[in-house]
N, CA, C and O atoms as CSV, one atom per row, in Angstrom:
chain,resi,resn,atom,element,x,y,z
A,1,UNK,N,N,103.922,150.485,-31.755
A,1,UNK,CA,C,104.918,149.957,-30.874
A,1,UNK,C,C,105.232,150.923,-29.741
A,1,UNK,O,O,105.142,150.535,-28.576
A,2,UNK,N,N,105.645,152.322,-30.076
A,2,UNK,CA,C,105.342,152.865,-29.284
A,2,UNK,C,C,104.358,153.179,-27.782
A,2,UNK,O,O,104.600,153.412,-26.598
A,3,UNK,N,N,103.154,153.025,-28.644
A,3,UNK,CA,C,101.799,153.347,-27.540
A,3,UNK,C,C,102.250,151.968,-26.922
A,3,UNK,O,O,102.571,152.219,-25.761
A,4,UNK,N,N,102.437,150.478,-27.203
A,4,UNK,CA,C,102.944,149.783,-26.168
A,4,UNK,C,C,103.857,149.901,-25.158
A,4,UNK,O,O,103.385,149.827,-24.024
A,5,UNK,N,N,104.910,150.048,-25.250
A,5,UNK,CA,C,105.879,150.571,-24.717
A,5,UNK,C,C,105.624,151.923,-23.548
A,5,UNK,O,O,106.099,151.819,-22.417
A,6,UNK,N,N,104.981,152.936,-23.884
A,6,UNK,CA,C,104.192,153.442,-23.204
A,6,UNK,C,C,103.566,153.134,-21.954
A,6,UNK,O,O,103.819,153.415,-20.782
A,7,UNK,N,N,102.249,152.158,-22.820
A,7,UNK,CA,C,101.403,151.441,-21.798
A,7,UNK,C,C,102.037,150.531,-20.635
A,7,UNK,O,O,101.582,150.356,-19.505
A,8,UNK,N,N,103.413,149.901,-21.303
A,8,UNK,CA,C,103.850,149.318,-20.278
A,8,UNK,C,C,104.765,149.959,-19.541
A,8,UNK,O,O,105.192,149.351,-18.560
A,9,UNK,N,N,105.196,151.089,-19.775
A,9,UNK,CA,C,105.836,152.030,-18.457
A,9,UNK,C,C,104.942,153.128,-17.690
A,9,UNK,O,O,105.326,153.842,-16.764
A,10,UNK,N,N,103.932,153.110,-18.157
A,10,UNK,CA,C,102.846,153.508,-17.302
A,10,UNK,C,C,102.100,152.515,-16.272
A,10,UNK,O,O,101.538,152.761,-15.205
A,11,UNK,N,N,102.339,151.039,-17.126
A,11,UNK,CA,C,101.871,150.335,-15.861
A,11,UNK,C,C,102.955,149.592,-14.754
A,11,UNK,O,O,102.819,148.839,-13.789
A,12,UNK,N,N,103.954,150.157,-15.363
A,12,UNK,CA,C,105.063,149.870,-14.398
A,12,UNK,C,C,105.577,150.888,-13.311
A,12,UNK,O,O,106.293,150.556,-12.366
A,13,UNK,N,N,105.146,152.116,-13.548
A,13,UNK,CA,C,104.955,153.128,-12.723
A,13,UNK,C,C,103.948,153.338,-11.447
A,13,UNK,O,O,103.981,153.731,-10.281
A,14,UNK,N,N,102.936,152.769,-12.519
A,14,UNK,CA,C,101.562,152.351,-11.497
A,14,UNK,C,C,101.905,151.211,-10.387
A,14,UNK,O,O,101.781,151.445,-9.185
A,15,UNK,N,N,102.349,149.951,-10.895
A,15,UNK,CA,C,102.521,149.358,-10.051
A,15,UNK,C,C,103.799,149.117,-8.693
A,15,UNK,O,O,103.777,148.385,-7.704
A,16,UNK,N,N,104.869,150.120,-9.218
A,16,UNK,CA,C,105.739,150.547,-8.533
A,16,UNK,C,C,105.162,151.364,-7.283
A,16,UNK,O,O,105.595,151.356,-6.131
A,17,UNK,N,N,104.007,152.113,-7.838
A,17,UNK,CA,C,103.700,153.220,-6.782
A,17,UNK,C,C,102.887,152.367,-5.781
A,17,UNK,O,O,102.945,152.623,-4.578
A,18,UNK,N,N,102.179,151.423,-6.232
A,18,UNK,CA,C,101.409,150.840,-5.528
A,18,UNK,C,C,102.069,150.271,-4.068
A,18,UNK,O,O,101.805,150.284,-2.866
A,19,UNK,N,N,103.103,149.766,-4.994
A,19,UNK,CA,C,103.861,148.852,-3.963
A,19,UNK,C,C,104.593,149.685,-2.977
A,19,UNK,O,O,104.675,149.240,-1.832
A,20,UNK,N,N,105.286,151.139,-3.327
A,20,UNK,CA,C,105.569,151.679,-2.674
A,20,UNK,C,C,104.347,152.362,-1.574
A,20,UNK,O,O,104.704,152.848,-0.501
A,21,UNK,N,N,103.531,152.342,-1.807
A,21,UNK,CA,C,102.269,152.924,-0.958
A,21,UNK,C,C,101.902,152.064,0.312
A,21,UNK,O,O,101.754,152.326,1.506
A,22,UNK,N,N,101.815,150.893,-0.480
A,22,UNK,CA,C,101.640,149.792,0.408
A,22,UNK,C,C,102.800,149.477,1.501
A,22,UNK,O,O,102.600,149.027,2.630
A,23,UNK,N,N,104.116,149.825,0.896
A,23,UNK,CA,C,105.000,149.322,2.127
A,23,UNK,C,C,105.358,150.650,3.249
A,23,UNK,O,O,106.041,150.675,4.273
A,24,UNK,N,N,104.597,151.658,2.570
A,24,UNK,CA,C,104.667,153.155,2.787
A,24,UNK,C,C,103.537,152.934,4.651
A,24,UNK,O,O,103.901,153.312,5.764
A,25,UNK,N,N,102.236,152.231,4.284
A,25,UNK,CA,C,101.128,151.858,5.099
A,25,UNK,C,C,101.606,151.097,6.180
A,25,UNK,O,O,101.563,151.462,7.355
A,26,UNK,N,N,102.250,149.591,5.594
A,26,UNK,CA,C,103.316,148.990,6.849
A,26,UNK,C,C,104.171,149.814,7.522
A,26,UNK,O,O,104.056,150.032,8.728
A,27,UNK,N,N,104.933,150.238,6.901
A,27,UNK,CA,C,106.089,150.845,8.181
A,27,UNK,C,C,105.369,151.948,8.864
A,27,UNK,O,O,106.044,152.460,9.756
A,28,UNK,N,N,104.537,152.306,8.746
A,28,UNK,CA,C,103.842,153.595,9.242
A,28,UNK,C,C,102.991,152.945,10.770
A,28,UNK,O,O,102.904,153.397,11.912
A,29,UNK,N,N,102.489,151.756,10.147
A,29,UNK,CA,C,101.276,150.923,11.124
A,29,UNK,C,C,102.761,150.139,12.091
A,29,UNK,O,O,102.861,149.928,13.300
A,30,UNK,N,N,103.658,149.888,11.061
A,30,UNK,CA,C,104.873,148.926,12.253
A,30,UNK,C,C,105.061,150.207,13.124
A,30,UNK,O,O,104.869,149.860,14.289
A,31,UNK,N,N,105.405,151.776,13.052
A,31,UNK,CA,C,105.801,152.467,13.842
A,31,UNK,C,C,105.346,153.046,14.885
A,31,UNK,O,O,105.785,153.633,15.875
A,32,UNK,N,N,103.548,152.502,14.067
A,32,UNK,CA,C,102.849,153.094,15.282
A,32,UNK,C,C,102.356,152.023,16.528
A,32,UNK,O,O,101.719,152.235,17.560
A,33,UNK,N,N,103.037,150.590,15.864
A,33,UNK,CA,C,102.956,149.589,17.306
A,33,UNK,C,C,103.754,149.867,17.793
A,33,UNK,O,O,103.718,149.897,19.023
A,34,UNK,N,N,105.033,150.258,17.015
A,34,UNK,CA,C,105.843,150.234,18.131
A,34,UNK,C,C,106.117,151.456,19.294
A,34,UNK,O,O,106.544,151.223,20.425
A,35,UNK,N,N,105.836,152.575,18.856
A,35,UNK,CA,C,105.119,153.736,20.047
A,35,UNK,C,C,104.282,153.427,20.721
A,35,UNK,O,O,104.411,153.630,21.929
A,36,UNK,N,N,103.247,152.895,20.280
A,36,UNK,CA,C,101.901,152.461,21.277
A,36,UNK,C,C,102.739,151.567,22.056
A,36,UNK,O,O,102.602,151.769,23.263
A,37,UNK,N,N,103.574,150.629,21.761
A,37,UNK,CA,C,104.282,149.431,23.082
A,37,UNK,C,C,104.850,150.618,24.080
A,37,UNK,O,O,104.594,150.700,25.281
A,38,UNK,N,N,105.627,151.464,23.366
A,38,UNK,CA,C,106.506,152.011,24.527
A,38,UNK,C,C,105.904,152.686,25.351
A,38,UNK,O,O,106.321,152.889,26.491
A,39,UNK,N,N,104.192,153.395,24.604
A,39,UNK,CA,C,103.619,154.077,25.735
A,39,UNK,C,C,103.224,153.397,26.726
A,39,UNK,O,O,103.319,153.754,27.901
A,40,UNK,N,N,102.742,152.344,26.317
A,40,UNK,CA,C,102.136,150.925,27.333
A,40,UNK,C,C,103.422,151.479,28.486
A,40,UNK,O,O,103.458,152.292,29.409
A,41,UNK,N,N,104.477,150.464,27.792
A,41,UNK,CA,C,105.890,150.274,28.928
A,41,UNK,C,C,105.817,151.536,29.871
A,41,UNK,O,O,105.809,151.238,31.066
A,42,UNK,N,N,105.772,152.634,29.639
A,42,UNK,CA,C,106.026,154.017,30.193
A,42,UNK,C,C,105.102,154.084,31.029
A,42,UNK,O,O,105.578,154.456,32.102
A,43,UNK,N,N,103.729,153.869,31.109
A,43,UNK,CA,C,102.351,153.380,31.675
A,43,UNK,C,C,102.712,152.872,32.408
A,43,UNK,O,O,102.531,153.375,33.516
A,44,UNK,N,N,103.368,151.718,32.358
A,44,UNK,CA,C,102.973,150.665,33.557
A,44,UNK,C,C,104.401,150.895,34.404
A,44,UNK,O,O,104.540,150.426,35.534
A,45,UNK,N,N,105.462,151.684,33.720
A,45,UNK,CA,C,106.247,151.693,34.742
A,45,UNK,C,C,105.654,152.650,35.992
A,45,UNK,O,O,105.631,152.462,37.209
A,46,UNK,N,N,105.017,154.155,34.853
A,46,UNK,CA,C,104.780,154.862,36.091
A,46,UNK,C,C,103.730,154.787,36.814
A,46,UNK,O,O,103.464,155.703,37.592
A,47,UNK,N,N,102.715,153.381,36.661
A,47,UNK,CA,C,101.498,153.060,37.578
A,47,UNK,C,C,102.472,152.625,38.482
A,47,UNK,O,O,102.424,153.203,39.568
A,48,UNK,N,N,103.515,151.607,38.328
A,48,UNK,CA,C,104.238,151.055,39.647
A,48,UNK,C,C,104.731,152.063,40.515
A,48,UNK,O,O,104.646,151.874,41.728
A,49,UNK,N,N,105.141,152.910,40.154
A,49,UNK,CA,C,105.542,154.114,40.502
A,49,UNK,C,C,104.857,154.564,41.966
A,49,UNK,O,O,105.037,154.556,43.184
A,50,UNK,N,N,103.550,155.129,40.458
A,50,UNK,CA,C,102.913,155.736,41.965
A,50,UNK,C,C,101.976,154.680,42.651
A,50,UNK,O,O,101.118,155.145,43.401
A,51,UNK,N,N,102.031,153.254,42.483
A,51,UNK,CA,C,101.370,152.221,43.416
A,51,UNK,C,C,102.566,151.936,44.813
A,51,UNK,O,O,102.381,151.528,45.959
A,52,UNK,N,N,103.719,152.334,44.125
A,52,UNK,CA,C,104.849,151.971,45.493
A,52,UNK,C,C,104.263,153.649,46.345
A,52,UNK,O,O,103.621,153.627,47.395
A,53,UNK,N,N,104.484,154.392,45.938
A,53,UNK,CA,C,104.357,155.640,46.388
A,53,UNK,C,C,103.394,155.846,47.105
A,53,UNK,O,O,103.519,156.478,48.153
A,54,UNK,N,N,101.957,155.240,46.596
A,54,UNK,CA,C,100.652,155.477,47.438
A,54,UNK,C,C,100.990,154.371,48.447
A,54,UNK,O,O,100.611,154.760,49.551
A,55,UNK,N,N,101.587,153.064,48.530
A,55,UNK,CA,C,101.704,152.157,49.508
A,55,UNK,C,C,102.483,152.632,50.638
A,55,UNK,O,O,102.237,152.100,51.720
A,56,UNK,N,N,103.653,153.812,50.577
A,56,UNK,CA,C,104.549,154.258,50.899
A,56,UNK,C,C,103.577,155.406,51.837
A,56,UNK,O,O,103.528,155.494,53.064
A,57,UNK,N,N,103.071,155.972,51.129
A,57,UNK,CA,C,101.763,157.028,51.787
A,57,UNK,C,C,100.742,157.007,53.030
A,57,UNK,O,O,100.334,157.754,53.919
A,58,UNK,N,N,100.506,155.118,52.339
A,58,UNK,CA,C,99.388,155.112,53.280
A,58,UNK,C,C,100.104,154.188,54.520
A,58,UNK,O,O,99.364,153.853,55.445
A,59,UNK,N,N,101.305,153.839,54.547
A,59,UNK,CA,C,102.019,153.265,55.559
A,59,UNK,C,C,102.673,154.263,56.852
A,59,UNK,O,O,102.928,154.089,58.043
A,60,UNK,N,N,102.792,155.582,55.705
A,60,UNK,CA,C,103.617,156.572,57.004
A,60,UNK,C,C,102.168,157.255,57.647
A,60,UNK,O,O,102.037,157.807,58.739
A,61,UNK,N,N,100.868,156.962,56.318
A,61,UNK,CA,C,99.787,157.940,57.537
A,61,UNK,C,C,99.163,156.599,58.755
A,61,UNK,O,O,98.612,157.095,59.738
A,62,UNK,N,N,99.200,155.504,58.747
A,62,UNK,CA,C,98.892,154.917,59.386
A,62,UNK,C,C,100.015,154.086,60.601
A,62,UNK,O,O,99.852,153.047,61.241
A,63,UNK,N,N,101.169,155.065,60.557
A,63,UNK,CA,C,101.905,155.651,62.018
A,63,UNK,C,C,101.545,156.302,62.182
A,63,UNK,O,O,100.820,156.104,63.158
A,64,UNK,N,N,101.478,157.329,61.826
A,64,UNK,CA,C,101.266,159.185,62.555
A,64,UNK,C,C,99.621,158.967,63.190
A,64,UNK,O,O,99.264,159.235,64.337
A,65,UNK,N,N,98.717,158.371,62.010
A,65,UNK,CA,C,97.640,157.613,63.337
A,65,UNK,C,C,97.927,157.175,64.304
A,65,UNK,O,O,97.449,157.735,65.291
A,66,UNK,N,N,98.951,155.817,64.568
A,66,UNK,CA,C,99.292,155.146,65.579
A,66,UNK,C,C,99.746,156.297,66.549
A,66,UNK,O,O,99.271,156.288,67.685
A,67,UNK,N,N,100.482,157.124,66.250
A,67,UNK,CA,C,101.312,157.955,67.178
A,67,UNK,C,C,100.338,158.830,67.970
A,67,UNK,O,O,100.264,159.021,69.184
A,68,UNK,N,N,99.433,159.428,66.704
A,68,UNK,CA,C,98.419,159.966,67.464
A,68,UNK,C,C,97.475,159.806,68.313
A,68,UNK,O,O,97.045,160.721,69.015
A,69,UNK,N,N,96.982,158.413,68.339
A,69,UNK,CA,C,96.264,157.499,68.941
A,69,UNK,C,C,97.215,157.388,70.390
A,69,UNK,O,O,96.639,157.506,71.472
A,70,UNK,N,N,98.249,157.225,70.351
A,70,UNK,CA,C,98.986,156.575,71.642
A,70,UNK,C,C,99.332,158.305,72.067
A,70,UNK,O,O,99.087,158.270,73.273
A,71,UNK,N,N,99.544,159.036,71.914
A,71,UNK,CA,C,99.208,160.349,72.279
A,71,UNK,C,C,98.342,160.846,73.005
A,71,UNK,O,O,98.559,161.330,74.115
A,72,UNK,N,N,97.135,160.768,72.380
A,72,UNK,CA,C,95.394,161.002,73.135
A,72,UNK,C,C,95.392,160.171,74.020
A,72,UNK,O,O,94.875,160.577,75.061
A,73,UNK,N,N,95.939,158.676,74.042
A,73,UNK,CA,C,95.743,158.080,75.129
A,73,UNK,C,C,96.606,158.358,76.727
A,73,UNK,O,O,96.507,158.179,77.940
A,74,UNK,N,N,97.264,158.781,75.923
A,74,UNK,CA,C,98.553,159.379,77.191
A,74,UNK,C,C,97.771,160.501,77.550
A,74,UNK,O,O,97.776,160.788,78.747
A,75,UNK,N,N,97.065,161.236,76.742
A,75,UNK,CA,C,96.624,162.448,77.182
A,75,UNK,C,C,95.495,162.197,78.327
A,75,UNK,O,O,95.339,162.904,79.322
A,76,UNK,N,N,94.738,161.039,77.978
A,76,UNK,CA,C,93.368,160.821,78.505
A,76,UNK,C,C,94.128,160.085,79.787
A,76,UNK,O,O,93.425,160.186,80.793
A,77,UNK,N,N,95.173,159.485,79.989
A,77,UNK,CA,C,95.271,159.106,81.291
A,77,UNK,C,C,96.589,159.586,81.786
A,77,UNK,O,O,97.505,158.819,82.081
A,78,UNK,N,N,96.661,161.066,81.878
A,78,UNK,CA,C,97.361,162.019,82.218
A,78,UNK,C,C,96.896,162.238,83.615
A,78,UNK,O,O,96.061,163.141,83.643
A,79,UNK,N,N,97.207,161.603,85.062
A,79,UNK,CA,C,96.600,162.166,86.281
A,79,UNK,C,C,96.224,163.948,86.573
A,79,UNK,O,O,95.739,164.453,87.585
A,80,UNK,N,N,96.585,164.509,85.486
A,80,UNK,CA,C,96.879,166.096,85.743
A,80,UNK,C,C,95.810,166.803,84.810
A,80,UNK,O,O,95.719,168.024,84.676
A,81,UNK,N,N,94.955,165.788,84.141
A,81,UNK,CA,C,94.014,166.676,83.574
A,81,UNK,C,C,92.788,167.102,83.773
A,81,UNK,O,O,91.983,167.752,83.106
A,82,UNK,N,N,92.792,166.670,84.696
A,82,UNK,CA,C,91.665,168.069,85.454
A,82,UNK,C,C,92.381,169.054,86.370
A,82,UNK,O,O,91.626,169.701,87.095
A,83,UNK,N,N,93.296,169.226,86.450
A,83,UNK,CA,C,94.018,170.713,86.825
A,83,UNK,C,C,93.764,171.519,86.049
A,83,UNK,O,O,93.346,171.254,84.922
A,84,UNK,N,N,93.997,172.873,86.566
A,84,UNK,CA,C,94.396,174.132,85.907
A,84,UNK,C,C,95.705,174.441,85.616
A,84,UNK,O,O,95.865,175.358,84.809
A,85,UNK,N,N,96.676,173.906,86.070
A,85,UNK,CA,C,97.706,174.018,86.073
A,85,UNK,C,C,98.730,172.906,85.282
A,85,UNK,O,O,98.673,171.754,85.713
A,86,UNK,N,N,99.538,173.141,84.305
A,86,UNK,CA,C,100.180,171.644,83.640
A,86,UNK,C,C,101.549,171.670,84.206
A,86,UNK,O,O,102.187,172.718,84.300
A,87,UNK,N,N,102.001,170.511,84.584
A,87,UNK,CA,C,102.743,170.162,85.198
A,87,UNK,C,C,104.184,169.080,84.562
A,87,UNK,O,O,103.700,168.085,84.022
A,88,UNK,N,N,105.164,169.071,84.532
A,88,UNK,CA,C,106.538,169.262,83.700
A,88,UNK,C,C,105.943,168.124,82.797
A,88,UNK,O,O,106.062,168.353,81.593
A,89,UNK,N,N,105.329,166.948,83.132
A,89,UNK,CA,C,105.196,165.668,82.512
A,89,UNK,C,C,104.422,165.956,81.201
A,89,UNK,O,O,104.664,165.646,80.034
A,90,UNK,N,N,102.940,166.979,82.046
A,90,UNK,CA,C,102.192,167.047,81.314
A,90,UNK,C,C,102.464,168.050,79.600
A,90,UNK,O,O,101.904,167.815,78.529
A,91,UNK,N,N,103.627,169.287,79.941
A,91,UNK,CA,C,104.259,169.700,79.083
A,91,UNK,C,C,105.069,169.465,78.179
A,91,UNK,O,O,105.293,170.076,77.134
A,92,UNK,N,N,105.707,168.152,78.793
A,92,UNK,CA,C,106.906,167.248,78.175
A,92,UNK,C,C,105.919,166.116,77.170
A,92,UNK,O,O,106.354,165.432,76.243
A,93,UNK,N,N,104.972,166.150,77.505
A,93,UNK,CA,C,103.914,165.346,76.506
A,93,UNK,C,C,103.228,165.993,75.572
A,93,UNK,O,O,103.145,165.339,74.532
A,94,UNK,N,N,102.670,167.100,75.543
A,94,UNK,CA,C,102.417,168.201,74.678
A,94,UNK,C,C,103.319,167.960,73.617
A,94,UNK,O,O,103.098,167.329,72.583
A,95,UNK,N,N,104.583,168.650,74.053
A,95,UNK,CA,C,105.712,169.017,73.088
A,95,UNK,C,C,105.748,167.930,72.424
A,95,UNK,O,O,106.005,168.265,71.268
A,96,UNK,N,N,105.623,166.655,72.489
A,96,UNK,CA,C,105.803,165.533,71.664
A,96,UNK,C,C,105.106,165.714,70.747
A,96,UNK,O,O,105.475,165.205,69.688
A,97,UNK,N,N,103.914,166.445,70.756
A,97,UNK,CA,C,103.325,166.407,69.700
A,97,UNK,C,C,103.635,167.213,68.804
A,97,UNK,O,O,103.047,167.190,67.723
């Protein structure tokens, strides 16, 4: 009677552990979706990030082109540039740059 009694708290131990193992595996796999989501979230906030940022980038370099462009052109039809000498306009246009 004994060795029964036994056997059945040994297999009640066993199957306790089991179950604890097993729910041990879930919450472990639930915790690691749920980190993997937040890294996602964190991801995609900071792709928006730097997608506003590079849009932001390539908007201020494509003034300072414009500016530069309308610059050289002022420069190229500057009546004073074939002088040797620069003259207030031609200095006052410089400095802009």
């Amino acid at each position: 009677m004994k060795v029964w009694a036994l056997l059945v708290l040994i297999a009640l131990v066993a199957a306790s552990a089991g179950q604890g193992w097993r729910m041990g595996h879930a919450a472990a796999r639930t915790e690691a979706a749920l980190s993997l989501s937040a890294a996602r979230a964190d991801a995609m906030r900071a792709s928006e990030l730097a997608g506003r940022a590079e849009t932001a980038r390539l908007a201020l370099a494509a003034e300072r082109d414009l500016l530069a462009l309308a610059l050289e052109d002022a420069a190229h039809a500057d009546p004073d540039a074939d002088t040797v000498a620069l003259r207030p306009d031609s200095v006052r246009r410089i400095n802009r740059r």
